[in-house]
N, C-alpha and C positions, 0 to 999 in steps of 0.2 A: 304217429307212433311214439315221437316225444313226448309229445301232452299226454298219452294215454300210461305212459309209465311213469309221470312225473306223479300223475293220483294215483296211481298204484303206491309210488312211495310215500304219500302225505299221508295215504290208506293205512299204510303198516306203522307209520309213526306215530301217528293218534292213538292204536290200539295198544302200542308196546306200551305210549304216556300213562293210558289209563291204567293197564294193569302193573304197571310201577307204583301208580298210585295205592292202588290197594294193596301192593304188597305192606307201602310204608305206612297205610292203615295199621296194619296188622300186626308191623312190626315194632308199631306204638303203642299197638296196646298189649303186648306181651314184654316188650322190653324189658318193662322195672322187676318183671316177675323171671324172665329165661338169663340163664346165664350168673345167676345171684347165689351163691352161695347160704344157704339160709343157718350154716354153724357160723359165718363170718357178720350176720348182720346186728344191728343192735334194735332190741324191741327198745328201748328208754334210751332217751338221749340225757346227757350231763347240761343241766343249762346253767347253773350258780350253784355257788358254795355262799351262805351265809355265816359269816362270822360273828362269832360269838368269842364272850372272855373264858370259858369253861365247860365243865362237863355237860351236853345237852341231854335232862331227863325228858320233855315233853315238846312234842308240835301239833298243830291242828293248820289245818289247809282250807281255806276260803272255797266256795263250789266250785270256780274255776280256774283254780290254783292261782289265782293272781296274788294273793297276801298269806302269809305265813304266820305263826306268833307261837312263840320260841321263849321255854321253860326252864330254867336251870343253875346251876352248883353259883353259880353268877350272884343268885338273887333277886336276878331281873327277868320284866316279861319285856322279849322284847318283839318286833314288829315289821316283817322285811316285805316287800316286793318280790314278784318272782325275777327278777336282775338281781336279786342280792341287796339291794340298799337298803339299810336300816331306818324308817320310817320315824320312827321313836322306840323307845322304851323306860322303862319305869323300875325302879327299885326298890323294891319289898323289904321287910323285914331279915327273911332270912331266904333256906334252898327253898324253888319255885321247883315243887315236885307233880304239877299237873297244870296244862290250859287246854282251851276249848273255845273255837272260834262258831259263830253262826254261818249260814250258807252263807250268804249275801256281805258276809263279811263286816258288819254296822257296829258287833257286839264280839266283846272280849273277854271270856275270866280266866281266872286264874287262883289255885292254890296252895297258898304257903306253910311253910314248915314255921313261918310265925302264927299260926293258927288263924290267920284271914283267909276270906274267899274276897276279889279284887273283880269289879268289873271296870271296862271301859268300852272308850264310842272307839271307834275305827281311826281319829285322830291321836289317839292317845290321851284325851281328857278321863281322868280318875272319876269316875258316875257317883260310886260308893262303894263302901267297904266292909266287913260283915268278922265279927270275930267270934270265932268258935270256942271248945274247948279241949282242941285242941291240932293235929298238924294234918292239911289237907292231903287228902291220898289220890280224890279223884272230882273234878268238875265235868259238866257236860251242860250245853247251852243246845233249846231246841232250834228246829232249823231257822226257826222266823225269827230269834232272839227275842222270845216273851218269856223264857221262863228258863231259871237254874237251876238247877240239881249240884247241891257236892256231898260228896260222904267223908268221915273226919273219923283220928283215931279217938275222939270221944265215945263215938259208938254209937253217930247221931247222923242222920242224913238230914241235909236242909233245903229246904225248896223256898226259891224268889219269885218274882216278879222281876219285868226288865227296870225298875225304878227302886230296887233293893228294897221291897217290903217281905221279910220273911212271913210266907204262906201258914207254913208249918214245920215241923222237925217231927222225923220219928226216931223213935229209940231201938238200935239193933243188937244194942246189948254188950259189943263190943265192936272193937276196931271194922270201920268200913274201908273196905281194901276199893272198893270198885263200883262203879254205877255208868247207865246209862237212860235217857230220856229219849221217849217215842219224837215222831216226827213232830208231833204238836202238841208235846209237853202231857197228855190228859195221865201217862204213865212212867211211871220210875220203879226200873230194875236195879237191884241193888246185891251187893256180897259181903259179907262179915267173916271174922274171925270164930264166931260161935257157930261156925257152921252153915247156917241159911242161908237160904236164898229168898225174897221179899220181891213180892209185887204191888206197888201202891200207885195206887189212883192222885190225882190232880188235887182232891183235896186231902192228902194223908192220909186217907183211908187204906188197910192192909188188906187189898183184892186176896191176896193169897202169901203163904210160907212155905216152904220146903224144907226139910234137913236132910243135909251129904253126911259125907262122910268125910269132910275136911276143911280146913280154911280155906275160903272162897278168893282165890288171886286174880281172877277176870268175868264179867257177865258182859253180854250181848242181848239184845233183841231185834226182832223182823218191826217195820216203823209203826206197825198198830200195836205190836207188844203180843203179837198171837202166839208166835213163838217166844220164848229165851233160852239162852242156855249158858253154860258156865263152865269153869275148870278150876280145880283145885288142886292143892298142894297131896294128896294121894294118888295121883294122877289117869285120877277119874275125868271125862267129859262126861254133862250132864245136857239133856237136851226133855225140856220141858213145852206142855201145852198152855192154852190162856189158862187153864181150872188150875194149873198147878201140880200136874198129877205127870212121872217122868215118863217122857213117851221111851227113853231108852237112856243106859248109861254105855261105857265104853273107858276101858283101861287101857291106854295107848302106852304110858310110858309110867316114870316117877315122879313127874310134876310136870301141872298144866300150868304154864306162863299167861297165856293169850285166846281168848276165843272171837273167834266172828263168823255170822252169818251171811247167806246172803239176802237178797230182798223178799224173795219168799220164802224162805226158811226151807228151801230144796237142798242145801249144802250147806256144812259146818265144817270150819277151818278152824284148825287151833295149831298155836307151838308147842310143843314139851321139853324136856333135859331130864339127864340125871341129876339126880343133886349129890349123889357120892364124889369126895374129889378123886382130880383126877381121871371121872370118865369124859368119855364127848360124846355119848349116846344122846344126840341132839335133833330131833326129828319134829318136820312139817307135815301134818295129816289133814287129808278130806274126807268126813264121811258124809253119805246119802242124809235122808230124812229117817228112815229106819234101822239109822245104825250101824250100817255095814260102814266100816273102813276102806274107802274107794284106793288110796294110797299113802304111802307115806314118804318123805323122802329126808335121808339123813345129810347131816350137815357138821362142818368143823367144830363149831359151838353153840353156847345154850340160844333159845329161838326166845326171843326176848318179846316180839310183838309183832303177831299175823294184821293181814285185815284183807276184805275181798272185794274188790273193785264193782263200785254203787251198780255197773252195767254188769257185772257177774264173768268176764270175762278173763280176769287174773287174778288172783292171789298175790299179793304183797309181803315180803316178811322181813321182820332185821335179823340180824343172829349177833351175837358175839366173836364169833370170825373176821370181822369188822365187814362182813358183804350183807348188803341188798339185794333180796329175791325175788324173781316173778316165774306165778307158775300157772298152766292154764287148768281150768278144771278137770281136765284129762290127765293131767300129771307132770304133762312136760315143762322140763324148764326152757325158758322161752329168754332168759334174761339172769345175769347177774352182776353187780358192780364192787370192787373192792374198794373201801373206802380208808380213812385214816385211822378209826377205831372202833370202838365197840358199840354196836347200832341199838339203841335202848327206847325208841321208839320212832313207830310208822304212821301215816297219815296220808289217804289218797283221798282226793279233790273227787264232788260232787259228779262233775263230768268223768271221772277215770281216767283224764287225762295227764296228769300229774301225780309223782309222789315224794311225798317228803320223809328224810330219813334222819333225825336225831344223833349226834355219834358223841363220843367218847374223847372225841378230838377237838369236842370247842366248836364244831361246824352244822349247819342241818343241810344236808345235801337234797336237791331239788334235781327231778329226772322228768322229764315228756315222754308220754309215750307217740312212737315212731309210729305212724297211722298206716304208712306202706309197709314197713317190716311186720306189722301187724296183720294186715291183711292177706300177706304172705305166707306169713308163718301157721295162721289161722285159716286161711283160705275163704277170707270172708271182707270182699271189697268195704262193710259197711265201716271199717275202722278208717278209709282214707279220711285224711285232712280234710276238716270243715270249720265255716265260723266260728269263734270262741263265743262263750256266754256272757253276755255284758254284766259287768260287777262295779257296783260302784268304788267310784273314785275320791281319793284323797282330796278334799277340794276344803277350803277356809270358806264360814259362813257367819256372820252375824250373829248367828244362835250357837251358841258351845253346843247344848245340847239337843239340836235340831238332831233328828234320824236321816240318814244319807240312803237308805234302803228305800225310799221312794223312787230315785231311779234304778233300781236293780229289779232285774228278771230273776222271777222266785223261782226257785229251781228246786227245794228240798235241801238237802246237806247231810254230810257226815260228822256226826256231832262231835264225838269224842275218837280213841284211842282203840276200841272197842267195834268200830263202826258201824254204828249207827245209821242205816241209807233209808229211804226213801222213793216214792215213784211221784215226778214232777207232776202227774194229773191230777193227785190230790187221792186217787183212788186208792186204796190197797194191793198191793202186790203177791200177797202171801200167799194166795189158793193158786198164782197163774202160775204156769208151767213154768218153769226154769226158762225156758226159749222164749216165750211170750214175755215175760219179764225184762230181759235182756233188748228185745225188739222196742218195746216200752220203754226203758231205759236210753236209748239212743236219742240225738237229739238229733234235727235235721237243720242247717246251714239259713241264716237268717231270713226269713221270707220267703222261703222255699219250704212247701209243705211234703208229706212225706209221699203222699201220690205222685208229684210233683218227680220228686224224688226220684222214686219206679219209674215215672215213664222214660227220665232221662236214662235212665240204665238203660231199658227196652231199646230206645235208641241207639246206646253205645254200643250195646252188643250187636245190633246189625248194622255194624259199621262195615265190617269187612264185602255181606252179601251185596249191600247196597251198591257198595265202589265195583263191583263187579258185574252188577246191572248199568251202574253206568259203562264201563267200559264197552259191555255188548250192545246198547242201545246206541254208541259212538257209531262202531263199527258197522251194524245195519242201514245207521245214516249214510253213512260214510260209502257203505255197498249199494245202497241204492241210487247213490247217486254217479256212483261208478257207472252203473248198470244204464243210468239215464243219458249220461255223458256220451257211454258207446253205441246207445243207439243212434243219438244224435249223429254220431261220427259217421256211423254207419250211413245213414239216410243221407247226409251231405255226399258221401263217397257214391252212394247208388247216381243222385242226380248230376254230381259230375258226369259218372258214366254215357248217363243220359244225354248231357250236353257235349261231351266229347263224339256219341255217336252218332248225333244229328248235327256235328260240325264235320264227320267224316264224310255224310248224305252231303251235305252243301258243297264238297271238295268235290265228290265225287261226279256231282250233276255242273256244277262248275267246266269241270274236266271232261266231260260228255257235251257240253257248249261249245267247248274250245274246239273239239274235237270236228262237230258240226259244221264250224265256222270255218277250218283248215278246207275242210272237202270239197266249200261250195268254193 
């Protein structure tokens, strides 16, 4: 009776184990998500402040945010790590009012208010140097660093070679406020003060022209250059096809600061302001492909510079408020950071894992995006934490000018200010859906393919049933062998009986002897 209730209690403790277990399955894999407050968490995390001596006008962000390079009132380009340490930097002429880093981070320019455009390698050795006719407004280096683009208030756009041989120059008539280079250099969009907008091919040929209706202060393009589009100082958006011809215009505000696309030209983000003083009619817009205005959302001060995260999944903006914003293409803000001053330019890393924000303060503030608060926030596991993108390293070589991009994973990049993104297969992204793009955009964890990927999911999420089958598969062991045990018990207990009552027959035929033996 002991033994039979002592497995009755190993029986019930086994089962309680298992189903404790699956509770704490389950309660691990909901944890990070039940109980979280999602107004309390932070999508970007603060990971360094780089300093700088002065007002920071430009940054540009290596693919996986590992290297920075930092434009400004200083004179100097200078050259950080994402820890903040200053790598080198170099000292121009005068204000350094534009840089532009490659993905891969090998290649550096930069341009000056002394009328130079400055390249260099990733160590800070000066490659060569380029003088114009006059003060640089905007540079843009393609992903792979073979080919520059800068525009100048001479009125001249100039195209290099990664070895400073100028290709060509065309003539925009007047001041070039703005440009940007496809993912591999064969195109350059450009903006002037006489109004146009210019599409030119790889060798200076003028694919196509446009005229607005105003001075051109930002262009973008999708990375074949299928789309562009633009905003101007009447604070018109322009959203153009490859022929040239406007698929649609849109009057948001009184002046377009900033435009950026995203990879397939499915959504257009741009900043605006009033420019009367005194207002702060300061507003972040998204619209569609055909022009609807999806939202917009007002802010303390002017929006100095949008740009849309390479996987399509945020919105980035500075404002003059001194805050950094992130917002999802649905509208919502998802993130904001107050900084020390006036945010005057944005830069998100290839991966979209990083952003960098220019201030006012002398600092370029660096933010991670939070993979769990993201996933959270978004409802979309595929932003957890995974491998970073290997980028090449600072490393001393015998050759000054050896290329360090041989060990680097070519990823694409975002070239300029502008953003400029790219799809790492080399394919074109522009016709694929928004979703399909974004999926495409993702990178999957070193050596783990994206199948791979899925099946571990499939996995995870039958974690809880599984622990449950084991539990019940415990317990039928467990009962059956209960069930084995008391028969056992039983069958010993019958043949006791047995033996007890043919030891009663022995007593009794004993006693019927004795009996016998008395009589005689």
């Amino acid at each position: 009776m002991k033994q039979s209730l002592g497995i009755r209690l190993v029986f019930l403790l086994g089962l309680v184990f298992c189903l404790l277990s699956s509770v704490a399955v389950a309660g691990s894999a909901t944890s990070e998500n039940e109980g979280v407050n999602a107004a309390e968490i932070e999508a970007f995390d603060l990971i360094c402040r780089c300093n700088t001596s002065s007002i920071v006008n430009s940054v540009s962000l290596s693919s996986g945010g590992s290297y920075v390079v930092v434009g400004g009132f200083d004179n100097d380009v200078s050259f950080f790590d994402s820890e903040g340490t200053k790598l080198w930097n170099y000292s121009t002429g005068d204000i350094v009012y534009t840089v532009s880093i490659s993905s891969d981070g090998s290649g550096v320019a930069a341009g000056s208010n002394d009328n130079n455009v400055y390249f260099f390698n990733q160590r800070g050795k000066l490659l060569w140097t380029y003088e114009t006719g006059g003060s640089l407004n905007s540079v843009a280096v393609s992903a792979d660093g073979s080919y520059i683009a800068a525009g100048s208030d001479d009125g001249k756009v100039y195209f290099f070679d990664r070895e400073g041989k100028l290709l060509w120059s065309f003539d925009a008539e007047d001041e070039v406020r703005s440009l940007a280079v496809s993912k591999d250099g064969s195109h350059v969009a450009a903006g002037s003060d006489n109004h146009y907008i210019y599409l030119l091919d790889r060798d200076g040929n003028k694919v196509w022209d446009q005229k607005t209706g105003s001075v051109i202060n930002s262009v973008c393009m999708t990375p074949r250059a299928y789309y562009v589009a633009s905003g101007g100082s009447n604070g018109n958006v322009y959203f153009l096809n490859r022929k040239g011809d406007f698929s649609w215009r849109n009057n948001p505000s009184y002046w377009v600061s900033s435009v950026s696309l995203t990879a397939n030209g499915s959504h257009l983000a741009a900043g605006s302001f009033n420019s009367k003083i005194g207002s702060s009619d300061s507003k972040i817009h998204l619209f569609n492909r055909s022009g609807t205005e999806l939202w917009s959302y007002k802010v303390g001060d002017t929006v100095y510079d949008v740009e849309v995260s390479p996987d399509s999944s945020y919105i980035a903006a500075g404002s003059w408020d001194d805050k950094v914003y992130a917002f999802s293409l649905e509208g919502e803000k998802l993130w904001e950071n107050k900084t020390g001053g006036n945010i005057n330019s944005i830069s998100v890393s290839r991966d979209s894992s990083t952003i960098a924000a220019g201030s006012d303060d002398g600092r370029v503030y660096l933010f991670k995006r939070n993979g769990a608060a993201f996933a959270l926030l978004l409802g979309d596991d595929s932003f957890l934490p995974e491998e970073p993108e290997e980028e090449a390293e600072v490393v001393e070589t015998e050759d000054d000018d050896q290329s360090l991009k041989e060990t680097t994973a070519e990823t694409g990049g975002v070239e300029n200010k502008v953003g400029v993104v790219s799809d790492a297969s080399g394919e074109s992204p522009e016709d694929k859906p928004a979703s399909e793009n974004a999926d495409s955009e993702a990178s999957s964890p070193e050596g783990v393919s994206s199948e791979d990927s899925g099946v571990m999911g499939l996995l995870t999420s039958f974690k809880i049933p599984l622990s449950l089958a084991l539990a019940l598969c415990v317990g039928v062991v467990l009962t059956l062998k209960l069930r084995k045990r008391k028969g056992s018990d039983e069958h010993d207990d019958l043949e006791d009986l047995e033996d007890f009552e043919h030891l009663e027959d022995l007593e009794n035929s004993d006693y019927e002897d004795l009996e016998d033996e008395d009589h005689s």
